[in-house]
C-alpha positions as CSV (number, residue, x, y, z in Angstrom):
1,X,80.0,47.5,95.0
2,X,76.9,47.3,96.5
3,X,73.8,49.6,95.2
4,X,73.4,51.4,98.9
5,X,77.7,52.3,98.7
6,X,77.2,53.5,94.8
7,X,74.1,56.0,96.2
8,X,76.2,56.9,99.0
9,X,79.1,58.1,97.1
10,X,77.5,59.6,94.6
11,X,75.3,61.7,97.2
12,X,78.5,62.5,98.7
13,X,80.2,63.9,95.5
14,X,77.6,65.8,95.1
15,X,77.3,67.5,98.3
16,X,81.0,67.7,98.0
17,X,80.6,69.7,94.8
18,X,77.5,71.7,96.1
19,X,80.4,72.2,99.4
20,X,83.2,74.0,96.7
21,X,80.8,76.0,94.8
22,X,79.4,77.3,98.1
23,X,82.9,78.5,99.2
24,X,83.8,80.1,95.9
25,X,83.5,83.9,95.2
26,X,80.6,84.9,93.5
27,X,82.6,87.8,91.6
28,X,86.0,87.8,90.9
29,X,88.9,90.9,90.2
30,X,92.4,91.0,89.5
31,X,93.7,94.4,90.1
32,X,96.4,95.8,88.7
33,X,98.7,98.4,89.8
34,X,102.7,99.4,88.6
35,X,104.3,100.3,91.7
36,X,106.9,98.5,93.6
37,X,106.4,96.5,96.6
38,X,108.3,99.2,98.7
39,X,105.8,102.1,97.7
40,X,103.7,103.4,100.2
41,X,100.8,103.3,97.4
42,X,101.3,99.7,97.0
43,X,100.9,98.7,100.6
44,X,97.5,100.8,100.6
45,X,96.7,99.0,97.7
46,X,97.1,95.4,98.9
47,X,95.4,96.6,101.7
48,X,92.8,97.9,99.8
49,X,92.2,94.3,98.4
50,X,93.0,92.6,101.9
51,X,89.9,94.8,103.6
52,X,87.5,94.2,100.2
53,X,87.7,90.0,100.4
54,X,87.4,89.9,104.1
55,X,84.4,91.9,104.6
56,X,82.4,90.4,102.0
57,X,83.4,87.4,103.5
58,X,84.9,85.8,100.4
59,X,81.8,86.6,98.2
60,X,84.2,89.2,96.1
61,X,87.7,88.1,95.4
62,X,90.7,90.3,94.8
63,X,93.9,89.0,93.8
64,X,96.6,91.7,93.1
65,X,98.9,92.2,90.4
66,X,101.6,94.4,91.4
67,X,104.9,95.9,90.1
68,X,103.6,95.6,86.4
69,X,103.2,92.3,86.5
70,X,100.2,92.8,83.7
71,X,99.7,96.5,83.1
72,X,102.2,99.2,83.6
73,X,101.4,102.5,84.4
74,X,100.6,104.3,80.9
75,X,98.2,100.7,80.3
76,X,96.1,100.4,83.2
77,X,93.4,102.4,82.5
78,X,93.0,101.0,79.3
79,X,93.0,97.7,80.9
80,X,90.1,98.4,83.4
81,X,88.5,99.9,80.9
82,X,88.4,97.3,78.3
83,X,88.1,94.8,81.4
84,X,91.3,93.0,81.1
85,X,91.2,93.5,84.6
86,X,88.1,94.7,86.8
87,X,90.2,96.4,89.0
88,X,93.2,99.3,88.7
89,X,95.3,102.4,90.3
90,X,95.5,105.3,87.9
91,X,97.9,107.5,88.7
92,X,96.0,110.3,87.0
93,X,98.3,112.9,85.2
94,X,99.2,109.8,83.3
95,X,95.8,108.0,82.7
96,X,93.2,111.0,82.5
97,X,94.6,113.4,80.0
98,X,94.5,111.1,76.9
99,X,90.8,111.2,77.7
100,X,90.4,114.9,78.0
101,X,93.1,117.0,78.1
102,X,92.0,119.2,80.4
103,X,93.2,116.9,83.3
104,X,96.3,118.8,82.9
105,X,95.6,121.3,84.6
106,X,96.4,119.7,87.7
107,X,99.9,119.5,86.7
108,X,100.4,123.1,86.6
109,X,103.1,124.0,89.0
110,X,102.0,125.1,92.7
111,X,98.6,125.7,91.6
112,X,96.8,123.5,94.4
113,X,98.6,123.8,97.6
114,X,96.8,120.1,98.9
115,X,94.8,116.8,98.3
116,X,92.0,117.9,99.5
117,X,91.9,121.4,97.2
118,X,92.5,118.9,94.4
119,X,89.6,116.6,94.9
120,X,87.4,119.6,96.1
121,X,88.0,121.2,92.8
122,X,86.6,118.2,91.1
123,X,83.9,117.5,93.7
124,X,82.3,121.4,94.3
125,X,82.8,123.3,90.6
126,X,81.1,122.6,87.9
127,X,83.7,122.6,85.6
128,X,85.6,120.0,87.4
129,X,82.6,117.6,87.9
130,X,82.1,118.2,84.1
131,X,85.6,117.5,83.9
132,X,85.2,114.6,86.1
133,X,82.1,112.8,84.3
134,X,83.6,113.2,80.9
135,X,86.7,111.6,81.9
136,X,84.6,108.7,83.8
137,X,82.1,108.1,81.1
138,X,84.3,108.3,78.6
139,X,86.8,105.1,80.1
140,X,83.3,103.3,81.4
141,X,85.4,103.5,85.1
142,X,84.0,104.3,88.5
143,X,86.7,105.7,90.8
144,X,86.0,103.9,94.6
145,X,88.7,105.8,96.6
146,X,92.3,107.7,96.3
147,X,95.5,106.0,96.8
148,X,98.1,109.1,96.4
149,X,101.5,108.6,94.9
150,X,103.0,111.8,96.6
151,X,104.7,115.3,96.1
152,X,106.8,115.8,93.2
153,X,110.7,117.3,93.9
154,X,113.6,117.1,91.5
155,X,116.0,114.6,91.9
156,X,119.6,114.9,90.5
157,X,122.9,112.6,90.5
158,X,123.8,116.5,90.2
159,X,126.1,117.0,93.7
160,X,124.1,119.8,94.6
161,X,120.6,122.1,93.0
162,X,120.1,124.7,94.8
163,X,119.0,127.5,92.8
164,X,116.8,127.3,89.7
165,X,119.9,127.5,87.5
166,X,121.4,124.4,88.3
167,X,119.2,122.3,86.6
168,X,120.0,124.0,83.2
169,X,122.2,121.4,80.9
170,X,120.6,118.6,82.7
171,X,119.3,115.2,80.9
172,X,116.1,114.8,82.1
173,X,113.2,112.3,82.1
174,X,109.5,113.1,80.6
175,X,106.8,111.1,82.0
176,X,104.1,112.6,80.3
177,X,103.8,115.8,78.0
178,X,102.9,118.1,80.8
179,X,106.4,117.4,81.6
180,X,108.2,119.2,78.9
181,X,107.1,122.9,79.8
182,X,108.7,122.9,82.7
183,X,111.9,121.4,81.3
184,X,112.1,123.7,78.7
185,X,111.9,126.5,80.6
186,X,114.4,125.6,83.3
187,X,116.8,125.2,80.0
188,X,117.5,121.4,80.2
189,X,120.0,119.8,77.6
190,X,117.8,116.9,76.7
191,X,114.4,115.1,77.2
192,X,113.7,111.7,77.0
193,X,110.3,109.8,77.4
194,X,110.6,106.9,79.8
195,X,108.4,104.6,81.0
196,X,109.0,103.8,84.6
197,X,110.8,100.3,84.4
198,X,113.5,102.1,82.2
199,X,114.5,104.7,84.2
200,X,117.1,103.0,86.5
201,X,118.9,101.9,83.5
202,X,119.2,105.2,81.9
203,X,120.1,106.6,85.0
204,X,122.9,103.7,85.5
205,X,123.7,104.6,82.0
206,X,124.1,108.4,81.9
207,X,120.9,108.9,79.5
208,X,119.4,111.2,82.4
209,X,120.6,112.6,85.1
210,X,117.6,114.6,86.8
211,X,113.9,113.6,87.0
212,X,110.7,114.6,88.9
213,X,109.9,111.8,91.4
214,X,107.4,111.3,94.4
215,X,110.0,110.7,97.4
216,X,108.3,106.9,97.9
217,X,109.4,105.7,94.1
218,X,113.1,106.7,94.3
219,X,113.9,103.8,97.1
220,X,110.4,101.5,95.3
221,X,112.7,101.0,92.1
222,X,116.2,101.9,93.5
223,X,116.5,105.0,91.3
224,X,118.3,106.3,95.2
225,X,121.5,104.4,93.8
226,X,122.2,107.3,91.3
227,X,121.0,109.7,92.8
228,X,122.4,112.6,95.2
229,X,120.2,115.5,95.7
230,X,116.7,116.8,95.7
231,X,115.2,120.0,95.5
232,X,112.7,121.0,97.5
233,X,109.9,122.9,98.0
234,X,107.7,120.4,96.1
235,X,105.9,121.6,93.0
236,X,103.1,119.5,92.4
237,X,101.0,116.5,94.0
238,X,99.8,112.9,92.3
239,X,97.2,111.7,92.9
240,X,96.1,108.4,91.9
241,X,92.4,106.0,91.9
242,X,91.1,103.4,93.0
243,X,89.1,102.4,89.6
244,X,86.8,100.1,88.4
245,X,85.6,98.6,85.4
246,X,81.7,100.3,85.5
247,X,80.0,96.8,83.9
248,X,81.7,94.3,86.5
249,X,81.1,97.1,89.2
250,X,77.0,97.4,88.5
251,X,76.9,93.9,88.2
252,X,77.4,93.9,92.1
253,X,74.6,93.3,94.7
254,X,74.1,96.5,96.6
255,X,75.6,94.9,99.7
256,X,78.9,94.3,98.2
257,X,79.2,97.9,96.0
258,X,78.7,99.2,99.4
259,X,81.7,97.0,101.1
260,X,83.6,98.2,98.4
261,X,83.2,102.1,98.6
262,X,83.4,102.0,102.5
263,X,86.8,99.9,101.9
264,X,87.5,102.7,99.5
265,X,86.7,105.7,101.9
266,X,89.0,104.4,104.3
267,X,91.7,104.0,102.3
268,X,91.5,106.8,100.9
269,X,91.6,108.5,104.0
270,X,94.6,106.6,105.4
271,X,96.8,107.0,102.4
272,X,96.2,110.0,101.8
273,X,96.8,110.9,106.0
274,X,100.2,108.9,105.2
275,X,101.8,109.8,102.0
276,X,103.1,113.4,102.7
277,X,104.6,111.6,106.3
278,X,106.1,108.9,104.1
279,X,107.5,111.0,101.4
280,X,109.4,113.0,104.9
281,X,110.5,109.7,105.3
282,X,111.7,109.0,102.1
283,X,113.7,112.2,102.2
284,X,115.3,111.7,105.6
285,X,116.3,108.3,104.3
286,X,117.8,109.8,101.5
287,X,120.0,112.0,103.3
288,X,120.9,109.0,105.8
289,X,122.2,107.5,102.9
290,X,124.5,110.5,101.3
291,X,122.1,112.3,99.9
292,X,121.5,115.9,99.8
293,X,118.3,118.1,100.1
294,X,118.6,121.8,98.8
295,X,115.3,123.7,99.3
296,X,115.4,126.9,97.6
297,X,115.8,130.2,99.3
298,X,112.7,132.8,99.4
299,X,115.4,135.0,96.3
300,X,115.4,131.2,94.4
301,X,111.5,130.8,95.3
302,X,110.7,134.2,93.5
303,X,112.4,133.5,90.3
304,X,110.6,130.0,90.0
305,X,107.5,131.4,90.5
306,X,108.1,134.1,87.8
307,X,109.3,132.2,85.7
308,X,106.0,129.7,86.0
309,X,103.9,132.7,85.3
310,X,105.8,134.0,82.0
311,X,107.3,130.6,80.5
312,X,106.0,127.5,82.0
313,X,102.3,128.6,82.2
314,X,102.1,129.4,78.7
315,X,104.1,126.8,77.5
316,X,101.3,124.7,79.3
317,X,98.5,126.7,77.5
318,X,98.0,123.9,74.6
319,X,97.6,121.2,77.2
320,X,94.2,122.1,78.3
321,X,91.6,124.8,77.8
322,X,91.5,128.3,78.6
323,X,88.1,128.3,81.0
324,X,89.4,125.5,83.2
325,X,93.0,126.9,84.2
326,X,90.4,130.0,85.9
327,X,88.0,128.0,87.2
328,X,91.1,126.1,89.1
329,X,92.5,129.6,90.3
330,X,89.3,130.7,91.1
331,X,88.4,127.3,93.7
332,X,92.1,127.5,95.1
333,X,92.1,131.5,95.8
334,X,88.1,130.8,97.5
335,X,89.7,128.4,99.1
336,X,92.3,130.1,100.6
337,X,90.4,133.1,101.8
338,X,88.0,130.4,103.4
């Protein structure tokens, strides 16, 4: 080969090299996330990703790992945290508490009547945004936006649950310990801890029969198979995060940390506009499909909330402090009169 075809190709191997590296993301993220393709929260998710790697035109790169594929649900903060992945959704009442305990309190039956109550809590008291930073600083997250799993019912293979009694005897499922209050006091047969890939087995099986569930996850893992009824009103709202690992996220230029929280603000806003519409969905499709919804009466309504203020609430009183179960009543009665 002649000396002029040698510096030709090796000129154009280099520009060819200097070509790749100039398409290739200068920062890349896996997120991770546990929900099932058909969950509303996973579509907001991919979108979430989608929006991120086209508006900083392929300088940050986001590929998704959903359904569990790397981190379930009770691992994924951990993950981010540790930076097995840069990028996770929390559903908090399952991530935060193991980092202060006084996340719980969001898990105390009809105590915040909305999202927005919720965040505002953490946002405009100090004791939330005390609450908040600990739990942040702690993990070495930053939360970018909300991605909401939904309202909690109960869901039975029970025919019917219309009144609080029908739910005593039942085999039931515990999620997390702020579970287990409730349960007991609505005189439940059995509790079993279940991580969410297990659960349609031990409902095929008989080892449950009645869990709490967002609407969106009983058709996302096809718990909708075993079960006939729901009981309405709802009792409590998950949220979940947006979160990532602190290091990668400082590590950004200011441009892209910037396409990143505005990518976050707007899903946060659409999912959270969505998820109680979806979750009606979910419901109607549930009846379409045999099931049955049973919303207490105002007579059924009473007794719940009585018994929430004389068993479950202080059944609930080890799982978080004293001070931050007032400062929550406090917000949400301001709030109300506002």
């Amino acid at each position: 080969m002649r000396v002029g075809a040698v510096v030709a190709a090796v000129s154009f191997g280099i520009l060819g090299a200097f070509a790749s590296l100039a398409g290739a993301a200068e920062f890349d993220a896996r997120l991770s996330y546990h929900w099932g393709p058909k969950h509303p929260s996973a579509e907001h998710a991919e979108r979430f990703a989608k929006e991120v790697n086209a508006r900083s035109k392929g300088r940050i790169d986001i590929k998704t790992f959903p359904a569990g594929q790397l981190f379930g649900i009770r691992q994924v903060l951990g993950a981010v945290a540790s930076r097995s992945v840069e990028m996770g959704m929390a559903v908090g009442i399952v991530s935060f508490p193991p980092i202060d305990k006084n996340y719980n309190v969001t898990a105390m039956p009809n105590l915040f009547p909305d999202f927005a109550t919720m965040r505002g809590f953490f946002a405009d008291t100090p004791e939330g945004r005390a609450l908040w930073d600990r739990i942040t600083t702690k993990s070495g997250i930053e939360v970018v936006g909300y991605n909401p799993v939904g309202p909690s019912g109960l869901f039975s293979s029970r025919p019917r649950i219309d009144t609080v009694a029908s739910i005593e005897g039942a085999k039931v499922r515990a999620l997390v310990n702020s579970d287990r209050p409730r349960w007991e006091a609505l005189k439940v047969s059995k509790i079993v801890s279940l991580p969410t890939g297990e659960v349609y087995t031990a409902l095929q099986n008989g080892l449950i029969d009645t869990l709490s569930s967002v609407p969106g996850a009983i058709f996302s893992y096809n718990w909708n198979q075993h079960l006939k009824s729901v009981q309405l009103p709802y009792f409590s709202l998950n949220d979940a995060y947006i979160i990532v690992n602190k290091s990668w996220f400082d590590a950004l230029p200011a441009d892209l940390k910037a396409v990143v929280r505005a990518v976050g603000a707007e899903v946060s806003k659409a999912s959270t506009d969505e998820i109680m519409t979806a979750s009606d969905q979910a419901l109607k499709d549930f009846v379409a499909q045999g099931g049955r919804v049973d919303t207490l009466s105002a007579a059924e309504q009473a007794k719940l909330a009585k018994l929430t203020e004389q068993e479950i609430e202080p059944k609930m009183a080890d799982l978080y402090d004293a001070p931050i179960l007032k400062a929550a009543k406090a917000y949400v009665a301001r709030t109300k009169k506002n």
